[in-house]
C-alpha positions in Angstrom: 29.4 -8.1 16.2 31.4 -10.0 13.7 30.6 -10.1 10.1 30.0 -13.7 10.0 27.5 -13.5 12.8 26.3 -10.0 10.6 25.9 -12.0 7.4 24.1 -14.9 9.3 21.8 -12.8 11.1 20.9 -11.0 7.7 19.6 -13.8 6.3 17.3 -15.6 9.0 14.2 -16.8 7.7 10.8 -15.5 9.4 7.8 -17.0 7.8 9.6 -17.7 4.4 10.6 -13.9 4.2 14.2 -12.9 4.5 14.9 -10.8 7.6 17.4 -8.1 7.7 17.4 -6.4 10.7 18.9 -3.3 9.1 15.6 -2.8 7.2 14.0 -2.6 11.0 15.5 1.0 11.7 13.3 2.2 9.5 10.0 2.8 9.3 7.6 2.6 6.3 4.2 3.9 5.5 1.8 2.0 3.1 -1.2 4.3 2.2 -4.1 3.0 0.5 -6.1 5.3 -1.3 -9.9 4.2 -2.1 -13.3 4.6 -3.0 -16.1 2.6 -1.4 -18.3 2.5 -4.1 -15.7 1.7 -6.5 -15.5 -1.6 -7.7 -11.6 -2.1 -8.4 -11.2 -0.8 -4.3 -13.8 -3.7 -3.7 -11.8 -5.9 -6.0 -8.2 -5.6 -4.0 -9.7 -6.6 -0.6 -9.0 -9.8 0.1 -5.2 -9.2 -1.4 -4.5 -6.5 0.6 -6.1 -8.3 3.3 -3.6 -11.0 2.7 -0.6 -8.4 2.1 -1.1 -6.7 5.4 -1.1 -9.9 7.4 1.8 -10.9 5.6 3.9 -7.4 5.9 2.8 -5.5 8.7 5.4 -5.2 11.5 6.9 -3.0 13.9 8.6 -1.3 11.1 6.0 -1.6 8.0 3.0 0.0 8.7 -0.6 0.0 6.9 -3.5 2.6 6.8 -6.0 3.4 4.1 -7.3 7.1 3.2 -11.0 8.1 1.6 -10.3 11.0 -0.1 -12.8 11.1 -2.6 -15.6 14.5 -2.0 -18.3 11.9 -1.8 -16.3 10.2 0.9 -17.7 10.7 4.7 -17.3 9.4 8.0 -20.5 7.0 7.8 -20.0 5.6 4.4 -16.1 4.9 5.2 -17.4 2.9 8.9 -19.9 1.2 6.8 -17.0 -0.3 3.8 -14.6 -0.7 7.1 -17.6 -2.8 8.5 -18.4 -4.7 5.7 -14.8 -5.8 4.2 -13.3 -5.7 8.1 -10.0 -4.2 6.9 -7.3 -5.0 9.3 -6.1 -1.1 9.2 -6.3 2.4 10.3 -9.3 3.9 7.5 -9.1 7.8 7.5 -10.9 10.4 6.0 -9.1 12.4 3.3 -11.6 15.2 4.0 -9.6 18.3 1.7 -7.8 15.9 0.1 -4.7 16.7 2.0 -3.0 13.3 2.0 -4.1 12.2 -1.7 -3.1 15.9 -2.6 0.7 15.4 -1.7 0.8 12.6 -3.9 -1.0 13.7 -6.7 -3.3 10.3 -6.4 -6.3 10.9 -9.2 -6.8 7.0 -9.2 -8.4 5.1 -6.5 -7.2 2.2 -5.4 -3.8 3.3 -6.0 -1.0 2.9 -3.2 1.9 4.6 -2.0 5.0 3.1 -0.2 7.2 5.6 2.3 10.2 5.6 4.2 8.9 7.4 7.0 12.6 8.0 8.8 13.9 9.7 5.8 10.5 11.2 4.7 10.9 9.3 1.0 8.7 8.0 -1.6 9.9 4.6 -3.4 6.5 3.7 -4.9 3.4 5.2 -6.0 1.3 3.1 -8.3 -1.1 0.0 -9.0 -0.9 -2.6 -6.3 -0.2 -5.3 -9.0 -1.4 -5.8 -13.1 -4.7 -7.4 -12.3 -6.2 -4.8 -14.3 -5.0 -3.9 -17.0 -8.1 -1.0 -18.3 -11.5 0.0 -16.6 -13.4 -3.1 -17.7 -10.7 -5.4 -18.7 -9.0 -7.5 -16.1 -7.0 -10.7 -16.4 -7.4 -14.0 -14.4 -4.7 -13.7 -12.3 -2.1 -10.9 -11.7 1.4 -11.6 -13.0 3.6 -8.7 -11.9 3.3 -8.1 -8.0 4.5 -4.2 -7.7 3.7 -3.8 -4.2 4.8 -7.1 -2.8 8.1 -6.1 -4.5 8.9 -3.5 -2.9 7.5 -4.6 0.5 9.6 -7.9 0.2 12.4 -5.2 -1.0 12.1 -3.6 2.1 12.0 -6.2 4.5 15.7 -7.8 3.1 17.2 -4.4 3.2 17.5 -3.6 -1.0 18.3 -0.3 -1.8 14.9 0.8 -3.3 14.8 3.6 -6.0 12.1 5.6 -6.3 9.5 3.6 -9.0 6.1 4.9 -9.8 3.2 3.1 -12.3 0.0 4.2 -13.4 -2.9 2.6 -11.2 -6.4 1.8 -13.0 -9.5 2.4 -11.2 -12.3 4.8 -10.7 -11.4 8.5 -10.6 -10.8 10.8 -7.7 -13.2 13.7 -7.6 -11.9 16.8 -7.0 -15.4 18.7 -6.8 -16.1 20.7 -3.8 -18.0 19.4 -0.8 
C-alpha cells in the first residue's frame, strides 16, 4: 500500500473519532473494578455507560470485576439488573484480578494491551471527585477517555497511573 493511501486511511473519521487501523491489531482490556453498595461505583454509571457505547469494538474491550469480600453472585446480578451495564460483570471472588493490580479503591479502572500483556493506565475514570464527600459539578480532566481516544488513533501510550477516590476494597476474609 502506498504511503499516501497509508496516511489517508490513518486518518478516516468513524463517528467523530479518528481511526487508525494499526491500533486494531491490538487488543485492549478495560477492567472496571466496583462495589455495589458504594455510591461513587453508582455515581459513574451512566458515564461509563456512555464510554462503553462510544469505545467498545472489536479491539477495545469492556468488563467489570466485584472483588470486594462482601461481593457475591446475587448482589452483583442484582446491581447488573438494576443499572443494566452493557458489560461482562465478574466476581473477583479471592481477589485474584484486583490483586494483580493492587486496586484498594473501588471504582477505579485499568486499561491493558492485551497482545503485549501491558498496563498503560490504572487510575480514576476522570476528576469528578476530587475527596470522599467532595465532588465538583462537572469533571474537567477525562483520564480514561484519553487513553481510550489514545488508543483508537494509534499514540504511543506510556504507562500513567492516578489515584482513584471511592469506597475501600476489603480485604477481610470471606
Amino acid at each position: 500500500m502506498n504511503t499516501t493511501l497509508n496516511y489517508f486511511i490513518g486518518f478516516l473519521i468513524i463517528g467523530f473519532i479518528p481511526f487508525n487501523p494499526l491500533a486494531s491489531q491490538s487488543k485492549y482490556e478495560v477492567y472496571f473494578f466496583f462495589l455495589e453498595d458504594c455510591k461513587i461505583s453508582q455515581a459513574y454509571i451512566s458515564e461509563l455507560k456512555r464510554i462503553e457505547k462510544k469505545f467498545a469494538n472489536d479491539s477495545i474491550h469492556f468488563s467489570a470485576y466485584f472483588p470486594n469480600a462482601t461481593s457475591t453472585e446475587q448482589s452483583i446480578d442484582r446491581f447488573n439488573k438494576k443499572y443494566k451495564l452493557p458489560f461482562a460483570c465478574k466476581q473477583d471472588i479471592q481477589r485474584m484480578v484486583a490483586d494483580r493490580y493492587q486496586i484498594s479503591v473501588l471504582p477505579e479502572v485499568v486499561v491493558i494491551n492485551a497482545t503485549q500483556n501491558k498496563s498503560l493506565y490504572q487510575g480514576r475514570i476522570d476528576d469528578l471527585f476530587v475527596a470522599i464527600g467532595k465532588r465538583r459539578s462537572k469533571a474537567t480532566v477525562f483520564d480514561l477517555k484519553d487513553v481510550l481516544n489514545g488508543i483508537l488513533t494509534g499514540q504511543q501510550l506510556p504507562y500513567r497511573k492516578t489515584q482513584a477516590v471511592g469506597c475501600f476494597l476489603s480485604h477481610w476474609d470471606n
